[in-house]
C-alpha positions as CSV (number, residue, x, y, z in Angstrom):
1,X,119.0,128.5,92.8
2,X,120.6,125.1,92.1
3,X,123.2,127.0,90.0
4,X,124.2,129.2,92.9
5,X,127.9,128.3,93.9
6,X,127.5,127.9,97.6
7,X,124.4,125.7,97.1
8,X,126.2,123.3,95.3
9,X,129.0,123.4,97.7
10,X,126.5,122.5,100.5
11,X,124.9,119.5,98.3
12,X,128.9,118.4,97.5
13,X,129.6,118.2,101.5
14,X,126.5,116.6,101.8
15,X,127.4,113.7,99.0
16,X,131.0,113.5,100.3
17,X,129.8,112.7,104.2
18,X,127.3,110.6,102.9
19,X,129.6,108.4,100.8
20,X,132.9,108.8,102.2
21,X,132.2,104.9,103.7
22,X,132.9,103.6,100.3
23,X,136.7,104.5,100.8
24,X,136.5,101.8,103.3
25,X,134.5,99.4,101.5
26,X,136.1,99.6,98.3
27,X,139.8,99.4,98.9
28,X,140.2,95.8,99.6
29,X,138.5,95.0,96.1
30,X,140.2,98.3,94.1
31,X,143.3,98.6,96.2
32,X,142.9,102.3,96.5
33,X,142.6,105.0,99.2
34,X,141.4,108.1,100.5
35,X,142.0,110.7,98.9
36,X,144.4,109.4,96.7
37,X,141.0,107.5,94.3
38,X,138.5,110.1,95.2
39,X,137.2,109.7,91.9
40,X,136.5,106.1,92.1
41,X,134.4,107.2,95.4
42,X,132.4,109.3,93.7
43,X,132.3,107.1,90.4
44,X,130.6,104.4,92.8
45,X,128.3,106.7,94.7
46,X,126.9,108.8,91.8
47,X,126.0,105.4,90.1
48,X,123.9,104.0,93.2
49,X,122.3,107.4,93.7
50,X,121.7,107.0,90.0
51,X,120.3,103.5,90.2
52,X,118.3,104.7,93.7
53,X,116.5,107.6,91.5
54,X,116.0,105.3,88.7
55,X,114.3,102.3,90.8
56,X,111.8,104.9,92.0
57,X,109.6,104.7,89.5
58,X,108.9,101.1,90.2
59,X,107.4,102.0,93.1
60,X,105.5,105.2,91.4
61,X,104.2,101.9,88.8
62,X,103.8,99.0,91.2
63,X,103.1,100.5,94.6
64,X,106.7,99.2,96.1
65,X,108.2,101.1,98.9
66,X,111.2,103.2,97.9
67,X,112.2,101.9,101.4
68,X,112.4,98.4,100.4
69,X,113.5,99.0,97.4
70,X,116.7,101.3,98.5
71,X,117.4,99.0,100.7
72,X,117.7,95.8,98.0
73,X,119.5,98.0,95.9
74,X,122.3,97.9,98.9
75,X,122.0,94.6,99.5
76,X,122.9,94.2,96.1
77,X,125.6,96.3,95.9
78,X,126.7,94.7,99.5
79,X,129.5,91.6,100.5
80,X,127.1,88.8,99.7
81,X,125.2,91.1,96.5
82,X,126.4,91.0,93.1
83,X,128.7,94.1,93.9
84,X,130.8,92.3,96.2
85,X,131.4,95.6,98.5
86,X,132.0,95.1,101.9
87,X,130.8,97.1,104.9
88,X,130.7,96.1,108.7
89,X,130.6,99.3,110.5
90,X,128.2,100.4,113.2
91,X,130.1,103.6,114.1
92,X,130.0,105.0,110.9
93,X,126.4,103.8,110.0
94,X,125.6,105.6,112.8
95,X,127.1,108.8,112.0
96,X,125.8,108.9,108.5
97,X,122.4,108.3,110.2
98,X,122.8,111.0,112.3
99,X,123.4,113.6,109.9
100,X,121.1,111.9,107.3
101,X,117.9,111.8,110.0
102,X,118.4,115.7,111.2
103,X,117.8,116.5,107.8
104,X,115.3,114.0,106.9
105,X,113.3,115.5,110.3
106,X,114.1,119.1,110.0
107,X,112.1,118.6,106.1
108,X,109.6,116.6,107.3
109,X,108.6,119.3,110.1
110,X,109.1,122.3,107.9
111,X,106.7,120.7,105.3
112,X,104.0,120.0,107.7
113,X,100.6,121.7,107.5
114,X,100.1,123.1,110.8
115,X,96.3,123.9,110.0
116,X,95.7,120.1,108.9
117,X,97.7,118.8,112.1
118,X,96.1,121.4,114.7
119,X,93.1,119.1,115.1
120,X,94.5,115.9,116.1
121,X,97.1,117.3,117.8
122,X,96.4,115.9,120.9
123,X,95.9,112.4,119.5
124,X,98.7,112.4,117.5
125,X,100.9,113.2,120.5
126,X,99.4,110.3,122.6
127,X,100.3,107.8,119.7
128,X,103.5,108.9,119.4
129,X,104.2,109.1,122.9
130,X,102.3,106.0,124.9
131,X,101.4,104.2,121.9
132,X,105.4,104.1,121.2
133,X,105.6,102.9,124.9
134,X,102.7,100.2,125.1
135,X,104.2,98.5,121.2
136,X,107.2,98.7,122.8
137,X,105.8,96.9,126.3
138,X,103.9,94.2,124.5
139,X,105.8,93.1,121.8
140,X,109.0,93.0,124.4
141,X,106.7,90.6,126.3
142,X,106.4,87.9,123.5
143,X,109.8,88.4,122.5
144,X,111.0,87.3,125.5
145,X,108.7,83.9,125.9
146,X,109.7,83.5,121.8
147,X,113.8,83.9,122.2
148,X,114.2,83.3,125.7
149,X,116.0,86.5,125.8
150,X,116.6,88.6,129.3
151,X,113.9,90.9,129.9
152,X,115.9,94.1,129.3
153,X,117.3,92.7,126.1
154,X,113.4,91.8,125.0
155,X,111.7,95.0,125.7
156,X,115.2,96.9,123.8
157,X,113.8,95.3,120.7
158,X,110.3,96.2,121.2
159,X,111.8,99.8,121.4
160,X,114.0,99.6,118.7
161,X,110.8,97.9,116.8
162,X,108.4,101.0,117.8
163,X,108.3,103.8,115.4
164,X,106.6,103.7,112.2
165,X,107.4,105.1,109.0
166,X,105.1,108.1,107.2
167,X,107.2,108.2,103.9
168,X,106.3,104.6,103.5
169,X,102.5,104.8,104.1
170,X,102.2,107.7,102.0
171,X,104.3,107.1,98.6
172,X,102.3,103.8,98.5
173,X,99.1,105.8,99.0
174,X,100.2,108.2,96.5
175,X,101.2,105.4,94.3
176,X,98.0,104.1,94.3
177,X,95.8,106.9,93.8
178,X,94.0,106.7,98.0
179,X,92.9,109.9,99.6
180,X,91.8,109.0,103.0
181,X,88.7,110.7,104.7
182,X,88.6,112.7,107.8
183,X,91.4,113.1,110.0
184,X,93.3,109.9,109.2
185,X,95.7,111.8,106.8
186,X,96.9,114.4,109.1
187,X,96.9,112.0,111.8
188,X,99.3,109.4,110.3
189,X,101.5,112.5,109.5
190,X,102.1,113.6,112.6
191,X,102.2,110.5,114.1
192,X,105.5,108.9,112.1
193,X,106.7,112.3,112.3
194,X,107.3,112.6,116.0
195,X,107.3,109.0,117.2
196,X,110.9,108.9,116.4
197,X,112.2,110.5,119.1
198,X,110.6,108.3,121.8
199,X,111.9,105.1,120.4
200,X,115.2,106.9,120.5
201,X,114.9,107.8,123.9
202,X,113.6,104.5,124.6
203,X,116.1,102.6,122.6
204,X,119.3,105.0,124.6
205,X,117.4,104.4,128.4
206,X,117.3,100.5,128.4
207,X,120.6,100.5,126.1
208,X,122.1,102.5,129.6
209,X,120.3,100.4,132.0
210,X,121.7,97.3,130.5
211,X,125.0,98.5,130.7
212,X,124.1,99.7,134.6
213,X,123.9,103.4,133.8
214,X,120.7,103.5,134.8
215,X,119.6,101.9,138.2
216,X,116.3,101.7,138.1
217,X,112.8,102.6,136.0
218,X,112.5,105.8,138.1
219,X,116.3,106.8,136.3
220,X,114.3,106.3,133.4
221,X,112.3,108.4,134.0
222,X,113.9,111.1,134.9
223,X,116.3,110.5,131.5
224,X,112.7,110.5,129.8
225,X,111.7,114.4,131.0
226,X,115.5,115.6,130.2
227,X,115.2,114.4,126.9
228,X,111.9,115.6,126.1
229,X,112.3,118.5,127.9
230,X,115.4,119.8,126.5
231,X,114.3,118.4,123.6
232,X,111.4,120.8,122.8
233,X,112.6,123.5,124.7
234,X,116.0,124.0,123.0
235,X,114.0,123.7,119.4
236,X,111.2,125.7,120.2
237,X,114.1,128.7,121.4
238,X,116.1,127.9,117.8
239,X,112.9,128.4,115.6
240,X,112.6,131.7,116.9
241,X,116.6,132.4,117.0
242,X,116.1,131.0,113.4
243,X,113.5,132.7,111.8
244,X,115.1,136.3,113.5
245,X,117.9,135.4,111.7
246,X,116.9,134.8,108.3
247,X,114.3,137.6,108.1
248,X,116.4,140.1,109.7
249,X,119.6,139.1,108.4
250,X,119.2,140.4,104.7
251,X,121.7,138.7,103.1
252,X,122.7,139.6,99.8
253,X,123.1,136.2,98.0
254,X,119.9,134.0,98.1
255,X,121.9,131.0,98.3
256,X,123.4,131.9,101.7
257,X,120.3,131.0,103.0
258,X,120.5,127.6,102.5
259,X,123.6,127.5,104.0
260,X,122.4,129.6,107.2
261,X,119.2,127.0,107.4
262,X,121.8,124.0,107.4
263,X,123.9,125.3,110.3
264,X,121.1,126.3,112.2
265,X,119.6,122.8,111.5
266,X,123.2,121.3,113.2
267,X,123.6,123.9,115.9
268,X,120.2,123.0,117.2
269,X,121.0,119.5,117.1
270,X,124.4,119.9,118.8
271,X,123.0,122.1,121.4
272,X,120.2,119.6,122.3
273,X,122.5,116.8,122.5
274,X,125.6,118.8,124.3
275,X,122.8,119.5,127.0
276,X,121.7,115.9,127.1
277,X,118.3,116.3,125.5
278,X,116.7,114.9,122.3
279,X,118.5,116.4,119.1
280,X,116.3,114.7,116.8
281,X,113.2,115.9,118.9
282,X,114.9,119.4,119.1
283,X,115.3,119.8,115.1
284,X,111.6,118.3,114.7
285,X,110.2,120.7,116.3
286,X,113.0,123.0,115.1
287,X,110.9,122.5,111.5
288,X,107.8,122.2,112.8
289,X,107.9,125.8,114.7
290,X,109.3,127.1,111.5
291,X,106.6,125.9,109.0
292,X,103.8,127.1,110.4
293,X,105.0,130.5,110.0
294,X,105.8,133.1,106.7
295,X,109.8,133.7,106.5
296,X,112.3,134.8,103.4
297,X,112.8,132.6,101.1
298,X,110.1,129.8,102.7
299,X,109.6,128.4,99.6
300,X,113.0,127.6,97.9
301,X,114.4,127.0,101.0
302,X,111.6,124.1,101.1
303,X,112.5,122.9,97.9
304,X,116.1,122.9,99.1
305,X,115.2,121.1,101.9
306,X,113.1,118.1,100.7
307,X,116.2,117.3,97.6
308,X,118.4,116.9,100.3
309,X,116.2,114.8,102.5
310,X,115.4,112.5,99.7
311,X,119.3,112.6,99.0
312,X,119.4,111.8,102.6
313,X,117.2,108.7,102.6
314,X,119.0,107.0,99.8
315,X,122.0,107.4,101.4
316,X,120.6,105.7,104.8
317,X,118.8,103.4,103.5
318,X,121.7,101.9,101.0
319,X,124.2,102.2,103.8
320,X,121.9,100.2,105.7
321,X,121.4,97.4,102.7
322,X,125.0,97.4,102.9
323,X,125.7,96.6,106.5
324,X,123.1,94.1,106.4
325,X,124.4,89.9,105.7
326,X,121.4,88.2,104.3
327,X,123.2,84.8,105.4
328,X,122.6,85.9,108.8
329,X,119.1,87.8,108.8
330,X,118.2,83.7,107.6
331,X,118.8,81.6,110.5
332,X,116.1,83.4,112.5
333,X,113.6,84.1,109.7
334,X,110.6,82.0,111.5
335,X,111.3,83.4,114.9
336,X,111.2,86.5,113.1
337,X,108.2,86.0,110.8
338,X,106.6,85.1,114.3
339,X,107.6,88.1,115.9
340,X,106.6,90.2,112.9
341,X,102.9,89.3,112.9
342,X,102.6,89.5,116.8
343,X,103.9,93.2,115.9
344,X,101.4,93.6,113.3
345,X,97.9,92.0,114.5
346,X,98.7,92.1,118.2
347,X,101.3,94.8,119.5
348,X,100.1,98.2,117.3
349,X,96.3,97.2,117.6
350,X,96.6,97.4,121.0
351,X,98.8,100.3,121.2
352,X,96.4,102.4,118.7
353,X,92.9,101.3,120.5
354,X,94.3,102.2,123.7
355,X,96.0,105.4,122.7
356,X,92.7,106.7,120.9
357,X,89.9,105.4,123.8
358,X,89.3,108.9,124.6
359,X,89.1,110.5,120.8
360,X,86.1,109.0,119.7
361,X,87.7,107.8,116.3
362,X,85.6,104.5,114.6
363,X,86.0,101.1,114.6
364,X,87.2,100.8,110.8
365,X,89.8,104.1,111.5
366,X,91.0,102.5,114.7
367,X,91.1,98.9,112.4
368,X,93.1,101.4,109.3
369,X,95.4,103.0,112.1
370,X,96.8,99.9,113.4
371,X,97.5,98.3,109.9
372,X,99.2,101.6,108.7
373,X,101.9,100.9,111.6
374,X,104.9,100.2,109.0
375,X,108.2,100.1,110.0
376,X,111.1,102.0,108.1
377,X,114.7,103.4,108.6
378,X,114.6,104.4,112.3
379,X,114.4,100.9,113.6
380,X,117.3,99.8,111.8
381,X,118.9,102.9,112.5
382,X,118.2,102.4,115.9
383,X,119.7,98.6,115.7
384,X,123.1,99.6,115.1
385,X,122.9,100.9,118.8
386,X,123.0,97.6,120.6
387,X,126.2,96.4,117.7
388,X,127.7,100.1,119.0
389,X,127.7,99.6,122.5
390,X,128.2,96.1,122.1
391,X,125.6,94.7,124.0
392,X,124.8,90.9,124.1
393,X,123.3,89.5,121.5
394,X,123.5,92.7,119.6
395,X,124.0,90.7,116.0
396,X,120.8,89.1,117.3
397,X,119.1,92.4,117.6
398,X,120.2,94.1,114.4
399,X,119.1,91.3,112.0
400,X,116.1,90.5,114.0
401,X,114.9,94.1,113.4
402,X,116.1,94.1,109.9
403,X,114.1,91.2,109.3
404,X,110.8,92.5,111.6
405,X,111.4,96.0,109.3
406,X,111.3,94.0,105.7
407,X,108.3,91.8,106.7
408,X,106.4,95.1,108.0
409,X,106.5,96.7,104.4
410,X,105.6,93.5,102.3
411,X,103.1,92.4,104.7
412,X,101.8,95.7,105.5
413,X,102.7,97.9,102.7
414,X,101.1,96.1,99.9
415,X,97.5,95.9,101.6
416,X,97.5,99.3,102.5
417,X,95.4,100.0,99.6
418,X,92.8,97.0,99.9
419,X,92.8,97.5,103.8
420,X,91.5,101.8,103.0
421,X,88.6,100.3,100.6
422,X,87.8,97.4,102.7
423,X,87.3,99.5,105.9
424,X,85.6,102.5,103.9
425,X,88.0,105.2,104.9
426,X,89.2,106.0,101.4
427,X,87.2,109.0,99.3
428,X,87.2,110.2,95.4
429,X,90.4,112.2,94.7
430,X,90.4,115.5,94.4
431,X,91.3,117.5,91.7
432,X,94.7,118.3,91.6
433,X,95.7,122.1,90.9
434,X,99.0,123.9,90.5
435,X,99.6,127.3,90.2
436,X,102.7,127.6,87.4
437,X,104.1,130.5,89.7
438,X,105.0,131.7,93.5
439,X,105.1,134.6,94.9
440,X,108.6,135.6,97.0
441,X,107.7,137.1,100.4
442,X,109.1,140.2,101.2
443,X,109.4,141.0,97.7
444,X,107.2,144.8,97.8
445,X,104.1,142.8,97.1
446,X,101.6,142.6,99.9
447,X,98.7,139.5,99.8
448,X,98.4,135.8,99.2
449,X,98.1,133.6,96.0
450,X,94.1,132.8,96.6
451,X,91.8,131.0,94.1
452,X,88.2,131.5,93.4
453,X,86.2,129.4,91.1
454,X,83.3,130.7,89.3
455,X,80.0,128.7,90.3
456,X,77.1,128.0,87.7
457,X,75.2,130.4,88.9
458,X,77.6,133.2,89.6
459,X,76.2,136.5,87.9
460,X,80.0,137.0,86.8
461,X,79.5,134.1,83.7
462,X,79.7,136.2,80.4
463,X,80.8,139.5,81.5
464,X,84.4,141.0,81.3
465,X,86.7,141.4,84.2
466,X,86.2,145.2,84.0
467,X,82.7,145.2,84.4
468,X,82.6,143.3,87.7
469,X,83.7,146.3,89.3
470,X,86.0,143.8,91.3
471,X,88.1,146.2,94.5
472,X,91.2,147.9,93.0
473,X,93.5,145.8,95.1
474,X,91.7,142.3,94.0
475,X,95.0,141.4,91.1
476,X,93.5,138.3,88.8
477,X,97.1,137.1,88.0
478,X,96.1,134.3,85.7
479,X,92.6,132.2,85.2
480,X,92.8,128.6,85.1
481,X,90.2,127.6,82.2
482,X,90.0,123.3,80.7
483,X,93.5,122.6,82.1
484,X,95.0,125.6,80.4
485,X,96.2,128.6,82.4
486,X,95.1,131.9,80.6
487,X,96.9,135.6,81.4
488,X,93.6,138.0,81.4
489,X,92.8,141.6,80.8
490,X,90.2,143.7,81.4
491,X,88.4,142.5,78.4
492,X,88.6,138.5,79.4
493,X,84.5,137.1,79.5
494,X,84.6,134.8,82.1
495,X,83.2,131.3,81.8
496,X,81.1,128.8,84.1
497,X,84.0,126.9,86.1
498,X,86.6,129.6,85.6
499,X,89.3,129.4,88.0
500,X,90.6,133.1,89.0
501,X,94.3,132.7,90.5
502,X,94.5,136.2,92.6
503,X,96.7,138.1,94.7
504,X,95.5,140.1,97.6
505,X,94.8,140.5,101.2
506,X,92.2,138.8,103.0
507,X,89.4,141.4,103.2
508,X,89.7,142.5,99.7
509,X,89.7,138.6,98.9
510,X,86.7,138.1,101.1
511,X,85.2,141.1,98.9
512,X,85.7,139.8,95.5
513,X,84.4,136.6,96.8
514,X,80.9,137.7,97.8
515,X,81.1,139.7,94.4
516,X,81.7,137.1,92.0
517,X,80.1,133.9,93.8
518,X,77.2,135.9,96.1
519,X,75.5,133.8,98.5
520,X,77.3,130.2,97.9
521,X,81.0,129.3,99.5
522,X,83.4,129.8,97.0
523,X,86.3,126.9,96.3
524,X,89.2,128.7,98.1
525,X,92.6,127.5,98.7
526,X,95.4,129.5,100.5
């Protein structure tokens, strides 16, 4: 698919609006301009992409979070950084983030698991709604006593301060080899996923009723339900204008999809925002409506999806290294460092304990939750908002948020790991499987990849497939045998922890099952 001509078109627009900035930022060192050095544009951007992909495997050795580590990288390459390339501006951070963050939410919903998610559902949507709201209330509290701030200008940072960052939680997780037990995982996943949005809204409402937009907290209100509302009802109407689309559609070219799925993405965006609702709510749940249902091409278009997003976030995050001026995040780094810890041992604890009183959920998962609360792009993002609308003390703000956002992911981040086995809530990892093949739906094949494994005691061990007398429909594709994948025949003598990789329906699955493994549950996975 990456071959297709129109796909690389897409990823082409998608590098070029990402990067265009450096036009700006180079000319006063390179004396060139736009279009006229194009080439020198992309020279520049390719190699930070370059270095961006590169310095991810320091965090896949070390535990680091790409995060922090995109954002040094711009830093680097920034005014005051060894590159010497200077960038101071708001607006266009702001639109980069815009497009970047659609896409960067669109993937992330499209990728959740609904079936993991449906049972904290409820819980997830409190944190992410009132447990955005009380961090936001308590940490505005202390930060006006600690900067003698207004209160309006306090209570914008604790907004801006609010969300919290899955990607960052989980690479370092991954990094690290944790599984977490229970419900924690899918949890923490929806929770960063969808607390975005409400510091948005937030971070828009008090930006307004500073400027006098908004009168009163009952305006805010009000601004609250149109935002949500629109929000989720304009992105819950798209999924299923969407999915018509691409299953009905049957377009002749695979890699028009891709190109259908990115308008679709934008139009739902634009729509939300034109009717003065959440966009980046609307293409959440835009994602989130879609992945939890079969459609054409689901799988590439996935694949499409999360390369762009992580394309996405290293653009973001270096454009956000780059409008940073470490000689002005220092002047308030103790201030800051103050601030920081009240965020982590005071503000989310309290948000967290009182957003899950009615789940029943452990002291020591309550304890993990509240340390997990790290900050990523969306508060910085968010930042810019204040320098936009020029606010007072919006330098203040950005580089007080910068600095709160960088402390969350050293302090944080790197205990992540100690804090799951102190508190108990980390379990043995489990075995990791791939299937070296997919199936395209739609494709005159009817069923689902399914796995069975053979138990000791299954009376299968030692015959051949043909004398199982396993339902006609029941297609053993390929058996997964000591870390090898095997294509059988009829003739194949199955083996004590044989792995059968299957294509079929659910009943005739269900069948087989009882067949080979009678009387035990089967390891199955979809």
């Amino acid at each position: 698919m990456g071959s297709n001509p129109i796909v690389a078109s897409i990823d082409l627009i998608c590098f070029i609006s990402s990067f265009k900035f450096f036009a700006q930022c180079f000319s006063p060192l390179y004396n060139f301009g736009m279009p006229a050095n194009l080439d020198i544009v992309f020279i520049i951007g390719s190699i930070l992409v370059l270095l961006a992909v590169m310095v991810s495997k320091i965090s896949d050795r070390f535990g680091i979070p790409l995060l922090l580590l995109f954002i040094v990288l711009g830093m680097l390459a920034g005014s005051e950084g060894i590159g010497g390339i200077y960038f101071d501006d708001p607006e266009l951070t702001q639109w980069i983030a815009t497009i970047s963050l659609s896409i960067i939410l669109f993937s992330g919903g499209v990728d959740t698991h609904w079936k993991s998610i449906k049972p904290v559902l409820k819980e997830g949507l409190v944190l992410a709604t009132l447990g955005v709201g009380i961090t936001a209330g308590v940490l505005g509290v202390f930060v006006h006593f600690i900067l003698n701030l207004g209160w309006l200008e306090s209570f914008l940072i604790g907004a801006i301060a609010s969300s919290t960052d899955a990607a960052a939680v989980f690479s370092l997780l991954r990094a690290r080899g944790v599984h977490l037990k229970g419900k924690l995982k899918p949890l923490l996943e929806l929770e960063s996923g969808s607390n975005d949005p409400m510091a948005i809204f937030l971070t828009i409402g008090l930006i307004q009723w500073i400027q006098n937009s908004l009168k009163s907290p009952a305006d805010l209100l009000l601004l609250f339900a149109l935002q949500m509302g629109v929000g989720l009802a304009i992105g819950w109407l798209m999924s299923r204008l969407s999915l018509l689309l691409i299953n009905r559609l049957k377009l002749g070219y695979e890699g028009l999809y891709p190109v259908l799925a990115f308008a679709l993405v934008f139009l739902t965006f634009g729509l939300a925002t034109l009717l003065e609702g959440s966009g980046y709510l609307a293409v959440y749940v835009l994602g989130l409506m879609m992945g939890k249902t079969e459609f054409l091409h689901k799988r590439s278009l996935l694949r499409f999806f999360d390369g762009n997003a992580w394309l996405m976030q290293i653009a973001l995050f270096i454009t956000l290294g780059l409008l940073v001026f470490p000689s002005q995040v220092l002047p308030i780094f103790w201030p800051g460092l103050l601030i920081s810890i009240i965020l982590i041992i005071l503000a989310r604890p309290i948000a967290v304990f009182l957003s899950l009183l009615p789940f029943g959920y452990s002291l020591r998962e309550k304890t993990f939750l509240s340390w997990v609360g790290l900050r990523g792009a969306v508060p910085i993002v968010l930042a810019t908002f204040p320098l936009v609308a020029r606010i007072p003390s919006a330098g203040l703000i950005f580089n007080l948020v910068f600095f709160i956002v960088i402390t969350s992911v050293v302090l944080q981040g790197t205990m992540i790991p100690q804090m799951a086995r102190w508190l108990k809530v980390n379990e043995a990892s489990p075995a990791l499987k791939r299937i070296p093949l997919e199936i395209i739906e739609n494709a005159g094949l009817n069923g689902t990849l399914r796995e069975i494994k053979i138990n000791e005691n299954s009376p299968s061990i030692g015959k051949a497939i043909y004398e199982l007398n396993l339902p006609l429909e029941y297609l053993i594709i390929l058996i997964a045998r000591e870390g090898e994948y095997l294509q059988p025949n009829g003739s194949t003598v199955l083996k004590p922890g044989d792995t059968l990789i299957s294509l079929s329906e659910n009943e005739v699955f269900d069948n087989a099952q009882r067949m080979i493994n009678p009387q035990s549950d089967a390891d199955t996975n979809d």
